[in-house]
C-alpha positions as CSV (number, residue, x, y, z in Angstrom):
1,X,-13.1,6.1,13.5
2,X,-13.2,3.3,11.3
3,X,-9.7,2.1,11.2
4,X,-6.7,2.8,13.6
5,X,-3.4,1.5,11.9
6,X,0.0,1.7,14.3
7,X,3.1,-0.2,15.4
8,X,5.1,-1.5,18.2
9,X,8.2,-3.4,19.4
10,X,8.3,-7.0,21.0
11,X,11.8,-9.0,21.2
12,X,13.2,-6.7,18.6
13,X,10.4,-7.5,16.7
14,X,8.2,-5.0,14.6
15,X,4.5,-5.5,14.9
16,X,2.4,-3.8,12.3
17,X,-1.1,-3.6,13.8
18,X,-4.7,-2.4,11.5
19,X,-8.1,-1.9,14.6
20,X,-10.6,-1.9,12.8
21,X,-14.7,-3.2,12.4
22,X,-14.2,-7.1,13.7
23,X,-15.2,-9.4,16.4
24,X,-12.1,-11.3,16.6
25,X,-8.1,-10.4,16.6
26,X,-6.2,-12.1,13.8
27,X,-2.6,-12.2,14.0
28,X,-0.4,-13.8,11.3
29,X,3.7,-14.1,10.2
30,X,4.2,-13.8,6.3
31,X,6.2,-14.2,3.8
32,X,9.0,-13.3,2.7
33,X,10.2,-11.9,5.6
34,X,8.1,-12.9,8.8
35,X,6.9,-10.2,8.9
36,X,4.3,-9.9,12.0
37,X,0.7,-8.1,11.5
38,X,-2.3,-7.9,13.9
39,X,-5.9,-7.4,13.1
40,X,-7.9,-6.4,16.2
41,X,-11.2,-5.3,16.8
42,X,-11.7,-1.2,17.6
43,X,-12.9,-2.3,21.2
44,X,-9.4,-4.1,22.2
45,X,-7.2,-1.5,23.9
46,X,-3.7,-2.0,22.6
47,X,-2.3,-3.1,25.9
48,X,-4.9,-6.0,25.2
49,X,-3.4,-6.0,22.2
50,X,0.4,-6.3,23.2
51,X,-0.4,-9.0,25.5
52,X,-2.2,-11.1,22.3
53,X,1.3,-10.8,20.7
54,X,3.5,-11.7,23.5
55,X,1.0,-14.7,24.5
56,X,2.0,-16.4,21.1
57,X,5.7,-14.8,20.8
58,X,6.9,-18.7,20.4
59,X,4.4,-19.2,17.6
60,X,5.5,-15.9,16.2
61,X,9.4,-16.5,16.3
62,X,8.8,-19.9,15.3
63,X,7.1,-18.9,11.8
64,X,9.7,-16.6,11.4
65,X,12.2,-19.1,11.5
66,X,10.5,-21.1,8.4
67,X,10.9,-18.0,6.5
68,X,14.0,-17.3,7.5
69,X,15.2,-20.6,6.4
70,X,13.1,-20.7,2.6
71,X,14.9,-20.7,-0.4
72,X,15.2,-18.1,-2.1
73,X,16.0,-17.1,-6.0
74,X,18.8,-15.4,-7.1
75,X,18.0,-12.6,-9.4
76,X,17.0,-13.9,-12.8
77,X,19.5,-13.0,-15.9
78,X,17.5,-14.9,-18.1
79,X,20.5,-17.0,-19.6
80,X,20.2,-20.8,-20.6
81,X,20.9,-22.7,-17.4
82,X,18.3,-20.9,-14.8
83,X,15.6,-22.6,-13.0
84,X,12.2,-21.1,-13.8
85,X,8.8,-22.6,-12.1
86,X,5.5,-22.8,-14.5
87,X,2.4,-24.5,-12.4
88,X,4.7,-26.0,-9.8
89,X,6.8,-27.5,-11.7
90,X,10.3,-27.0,-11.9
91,X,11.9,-26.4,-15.9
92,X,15.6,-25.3,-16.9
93,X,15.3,-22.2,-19.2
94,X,17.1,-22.7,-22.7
95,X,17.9,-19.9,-25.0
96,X,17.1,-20.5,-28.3
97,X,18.5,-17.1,-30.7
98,X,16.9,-16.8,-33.9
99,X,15.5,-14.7,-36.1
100,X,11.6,-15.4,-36.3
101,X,9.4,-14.4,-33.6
102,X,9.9,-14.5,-30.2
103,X,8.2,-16.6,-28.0
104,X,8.1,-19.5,-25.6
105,X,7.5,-23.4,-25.3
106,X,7.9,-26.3,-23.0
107,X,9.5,-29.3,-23.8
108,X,9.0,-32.8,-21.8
109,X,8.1,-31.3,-18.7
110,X,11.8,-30.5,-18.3
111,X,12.7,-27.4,-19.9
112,X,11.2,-24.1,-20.9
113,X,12.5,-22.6,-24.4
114,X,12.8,-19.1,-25.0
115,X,13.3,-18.0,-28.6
116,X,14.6,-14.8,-28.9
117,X,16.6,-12.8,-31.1
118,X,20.4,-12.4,-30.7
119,X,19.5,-8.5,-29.9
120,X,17.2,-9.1,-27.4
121,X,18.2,-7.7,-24.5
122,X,17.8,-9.2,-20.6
123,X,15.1,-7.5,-20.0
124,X,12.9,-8.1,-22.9
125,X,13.4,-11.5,-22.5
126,X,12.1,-11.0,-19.2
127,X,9.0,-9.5,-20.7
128,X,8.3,-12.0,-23.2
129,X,8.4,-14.5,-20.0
130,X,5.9,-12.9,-18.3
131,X,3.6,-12.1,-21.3
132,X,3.8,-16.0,-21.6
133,X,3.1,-16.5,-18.1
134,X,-0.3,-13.9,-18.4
135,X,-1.3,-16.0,-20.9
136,X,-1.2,-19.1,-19.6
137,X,-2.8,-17.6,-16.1
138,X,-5.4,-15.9,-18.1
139,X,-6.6,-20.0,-19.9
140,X,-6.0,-21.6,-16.3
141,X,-8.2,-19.0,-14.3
142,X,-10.8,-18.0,-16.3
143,X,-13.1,-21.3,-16.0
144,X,-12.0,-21.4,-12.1
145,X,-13.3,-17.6,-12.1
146,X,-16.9,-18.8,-13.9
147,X,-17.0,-22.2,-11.7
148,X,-16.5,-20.5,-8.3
149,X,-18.8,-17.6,-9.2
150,X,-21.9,-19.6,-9.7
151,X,-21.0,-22.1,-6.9
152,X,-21.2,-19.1,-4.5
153,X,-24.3,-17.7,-6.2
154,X,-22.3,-14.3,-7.1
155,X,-22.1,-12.6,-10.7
156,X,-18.8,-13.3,-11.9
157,X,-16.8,-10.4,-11.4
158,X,-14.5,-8.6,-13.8
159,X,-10.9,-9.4,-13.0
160,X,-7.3,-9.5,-14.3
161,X,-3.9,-10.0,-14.3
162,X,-1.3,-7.9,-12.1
163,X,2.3,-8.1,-11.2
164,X,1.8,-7.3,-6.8
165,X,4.2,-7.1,-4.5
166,X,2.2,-7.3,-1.5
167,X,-0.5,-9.7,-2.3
168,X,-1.3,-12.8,-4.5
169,X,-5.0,-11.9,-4.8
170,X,-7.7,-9.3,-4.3
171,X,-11.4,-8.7,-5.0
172,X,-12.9,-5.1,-4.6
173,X,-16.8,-5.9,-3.6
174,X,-17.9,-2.4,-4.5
175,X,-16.2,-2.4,-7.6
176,X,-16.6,-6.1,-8.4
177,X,-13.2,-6.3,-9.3
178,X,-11.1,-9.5,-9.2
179,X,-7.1,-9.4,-9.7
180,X,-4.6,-12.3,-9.5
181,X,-0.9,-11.9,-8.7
182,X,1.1,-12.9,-12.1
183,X,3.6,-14.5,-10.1
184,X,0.5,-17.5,-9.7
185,X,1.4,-19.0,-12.8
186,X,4.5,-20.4,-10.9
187,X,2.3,-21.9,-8.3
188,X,0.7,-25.3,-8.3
189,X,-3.5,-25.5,-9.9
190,X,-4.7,-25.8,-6.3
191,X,-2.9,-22.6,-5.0
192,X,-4.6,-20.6,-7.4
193,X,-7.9,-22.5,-7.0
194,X,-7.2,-21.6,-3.3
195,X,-6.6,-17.9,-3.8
196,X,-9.3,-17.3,-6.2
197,X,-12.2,-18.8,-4.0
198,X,-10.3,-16.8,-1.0
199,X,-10.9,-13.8,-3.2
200,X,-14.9,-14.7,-4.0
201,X,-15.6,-15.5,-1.0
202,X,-14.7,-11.7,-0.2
203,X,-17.9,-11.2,-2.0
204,X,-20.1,-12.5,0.6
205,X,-17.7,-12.2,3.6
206,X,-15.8,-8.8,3.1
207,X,-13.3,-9.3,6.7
208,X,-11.4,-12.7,7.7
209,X,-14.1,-12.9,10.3
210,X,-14.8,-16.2,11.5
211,X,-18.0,-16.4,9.2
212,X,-15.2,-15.9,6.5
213,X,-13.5,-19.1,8.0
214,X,-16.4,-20.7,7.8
215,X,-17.6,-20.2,4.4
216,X,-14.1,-21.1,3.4
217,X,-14.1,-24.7,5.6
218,X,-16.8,-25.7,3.4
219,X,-15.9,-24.3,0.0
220,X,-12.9,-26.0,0.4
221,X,-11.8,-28.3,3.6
222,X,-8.2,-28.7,2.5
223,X,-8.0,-24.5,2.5
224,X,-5.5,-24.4,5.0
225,X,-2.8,-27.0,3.4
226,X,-3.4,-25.4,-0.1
227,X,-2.2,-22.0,1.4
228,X,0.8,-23.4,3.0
229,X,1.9,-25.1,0.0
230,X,1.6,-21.7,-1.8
231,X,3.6,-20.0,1.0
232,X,6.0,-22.3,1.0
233,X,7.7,-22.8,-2.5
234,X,10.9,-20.6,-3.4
235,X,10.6,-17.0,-3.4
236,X,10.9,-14.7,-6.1
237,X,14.3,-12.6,-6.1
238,X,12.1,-9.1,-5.7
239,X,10.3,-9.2,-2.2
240,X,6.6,-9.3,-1.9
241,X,4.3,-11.0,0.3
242,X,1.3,-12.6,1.2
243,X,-1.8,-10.5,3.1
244,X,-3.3,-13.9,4.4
């Protein structure tokens, strides 16, 4: 048996658990919901593993709490007025109607134009958002991509662009494949740097292990405050979360 995958109950609270090949248990609360998941090694029974959990329950209910009180987006009708974040930042969405081609700018740091047509409908306007947003992704990652890749002595993998719900990053080792959440182009620079050489490092470390830890400790010290800033900014209206 390679990997065990089950759940259980503590203070109301439901614990997804995944045993599988590691030397250490790794328990975490994420995003957007608190949710509660345990990594434990094959050798820990789970009534070893239930007493892990209740051991930190005040940690655990804690975490959820910040959650709990994140802001949160309303559902996006893509109407002049809306708040819309590009690279951390912050920019009022203006709807410009004409008849040329649609597309997006920025203006002052302030606010994001969307030039659309007066048929364009809500959720095309979506589309030509996030087409925007792949774009810009795509120019910000791909020298981080080549940078990290020879810093860690690996061949740069192949990678893209994806809209995930449950992840922001992930990197395949057999396949060699890297993809980036699209909802990253929101985030600040050193969020994605962070996820990007979290995702690398999977080339050399495959598990959070603590040799993972390591590597990443000295690939970049300020890891830890980098991933809490990307945890912590509004969530999108559609619910997703974070792995990590």
């Amino acid at each position: 048996m390679n990997t065990e995958t089950y759940s259980f109950a503590v203070s109301g609270m439901s614990i997804e658990v995944v045993r599988k090949r590691i030397k250490n248990l790794h328990l975490g609360v994420y995003p957007p919901n608190g949710k509660v998941r345990v990594a434990a090694p094959l050798a820990l029974t789970k009534d070893a593993i239930r007493l892990a959990v209740v051991e930190r329950i005040v940690w655990i209910k804690r975490q959820k709490a910040k959650f709990e009180a994140q802001a949160r987006q309303t559902e996006r009708e893509m109407v002049t007025g809306e708040t819309h974040y590009f690279q951390g930042r912050r920019y009022r969405l203006r709807v410009i109607e004409h008849t040329g081609r649609c597309t997006v700018m920025l203006q002052n740091k302030t606010t994001l134009h969307l030039f659309v047509r007066r048929t364009t409908s809500q959720a095309r306007r979506q589309e030509i958002l996030n087409d925007w947003y792949r774009r810009q992704l795509k120019d910000a990652a791909t020298p981080l991509v080549a940078q990290w890749s020879a810093m860690l002595c690996v061949k740069k993998p192949e990678w893209g662009i994806r809209k995930m719900k449950t992840k922001w990053g992930s990197c395949n080792a057999q396949s060699r494949c890297l993809l980036l959440n699209l909802e990253l182009a929101k985030k600040p620079f050193e969020c994605l740097e962070y996820v990007i050489v979290h995702e690398l490092a999977h080339l050399i470390e495959r598990s959070h292990s603590d040799r993972f830890v390591a590597l990443m400790d000295r690939l970049l010290p300020d890891w830890r405050s980098r991933r809490d800033i990307l945890n912590s900014g509004p969530l999108a209206h559609e619910e997703w979360s974070c792995r990590w």
